[in-house]
C-alpha positions in Angstrom: 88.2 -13.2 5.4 88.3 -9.5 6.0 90.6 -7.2 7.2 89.5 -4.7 10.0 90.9 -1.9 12.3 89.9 -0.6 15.8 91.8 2.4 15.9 92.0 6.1 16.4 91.5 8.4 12.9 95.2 9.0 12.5 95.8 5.3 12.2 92.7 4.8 10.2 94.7 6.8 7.6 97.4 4.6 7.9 95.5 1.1 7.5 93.4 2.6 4.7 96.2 3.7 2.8 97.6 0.0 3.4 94.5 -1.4 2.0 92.3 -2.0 4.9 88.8 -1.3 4.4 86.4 -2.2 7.3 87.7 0.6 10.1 86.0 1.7 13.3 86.9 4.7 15.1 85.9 4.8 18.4 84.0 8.0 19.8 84.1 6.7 23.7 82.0 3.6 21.8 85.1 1.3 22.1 83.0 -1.5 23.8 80.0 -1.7 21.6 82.6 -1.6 18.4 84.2 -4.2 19.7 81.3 -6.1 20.3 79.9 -5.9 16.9 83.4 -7.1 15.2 83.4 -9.9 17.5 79.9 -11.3 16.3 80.7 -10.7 13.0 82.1 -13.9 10.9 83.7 -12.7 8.2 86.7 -11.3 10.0 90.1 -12.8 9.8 92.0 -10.1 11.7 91.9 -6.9 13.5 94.4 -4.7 14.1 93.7 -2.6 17.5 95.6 0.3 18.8 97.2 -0.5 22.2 95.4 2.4 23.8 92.3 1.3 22.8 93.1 -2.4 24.1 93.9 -1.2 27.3 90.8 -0.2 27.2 89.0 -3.4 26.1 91.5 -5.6 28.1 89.4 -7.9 30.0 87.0 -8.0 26.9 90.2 -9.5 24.9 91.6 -11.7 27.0 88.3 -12.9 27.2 87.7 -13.5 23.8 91.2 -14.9 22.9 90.2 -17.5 25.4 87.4 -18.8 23.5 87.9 -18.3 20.0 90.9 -18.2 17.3 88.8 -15.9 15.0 89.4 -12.6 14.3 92.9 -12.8 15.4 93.8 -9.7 17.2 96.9 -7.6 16.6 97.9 -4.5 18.7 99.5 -1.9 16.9 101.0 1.4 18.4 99.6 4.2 17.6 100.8 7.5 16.3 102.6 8.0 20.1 104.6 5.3 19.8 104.8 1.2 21.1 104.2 1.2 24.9 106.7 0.1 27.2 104.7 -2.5 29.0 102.9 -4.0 25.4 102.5 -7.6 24.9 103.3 -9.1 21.6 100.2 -11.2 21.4 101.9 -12.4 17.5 105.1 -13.5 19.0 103.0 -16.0 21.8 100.8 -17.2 19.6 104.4 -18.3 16.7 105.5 -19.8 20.0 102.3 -21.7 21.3 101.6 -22.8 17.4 105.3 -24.0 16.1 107.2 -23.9 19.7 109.9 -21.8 18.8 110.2 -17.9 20.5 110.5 -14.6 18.4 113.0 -12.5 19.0 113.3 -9.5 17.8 116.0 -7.0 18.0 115.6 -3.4 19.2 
């Protein structure tokens, strides 16, 4: 399974750097991006940018209803972790083993 990113060119940098090679940089085409990494099979995770999944919100709820494949990780972008963010990794610890993440800030 592959790797991918959803994300802004400045973190593109980033998850290159870190190894990641399949990354899509949105143009105002977040949709129809998002739509080809969800038909695609060979996709373990993604990481998207929580600007962009505000964005795509309804799309991903959606599609974390229905499927367990590519699991989808927000990341903050270069401005920083949003106030409001859900940590999508910490629910699904807690639906899979029953214990809650805590993490210190």
């Amino acid at each position: 399974m592959k790797v991918a990113g959803l994300c802004d060119h400045d973190t593109a940098v980033g998850l290159q750097l870190a190894g990641v090679s399949e990354l899509f940089v949105p143009d105002g085409n977040e949709r129809q991006l998002w739509n080809e990494i969800a038909e695609r099979d060979d996709i373990g995770i993604v990481f998207v940018t929580e600007h962009i999944a505000e964005t795509l919100d309804r799309e991903l709820k959606e599609y974390r209803l229905r499927y367990h494949l590519p699991i989808v990780v927000e990341i903050p972008d270069k401005s920083g972790r949003k106030k409001d963010h859900v940590d999508y990794v910490s629910y699904l610890i807690k639906k899979a083993v029953g214990i809650e993440v805590n993490k210190e800030r």
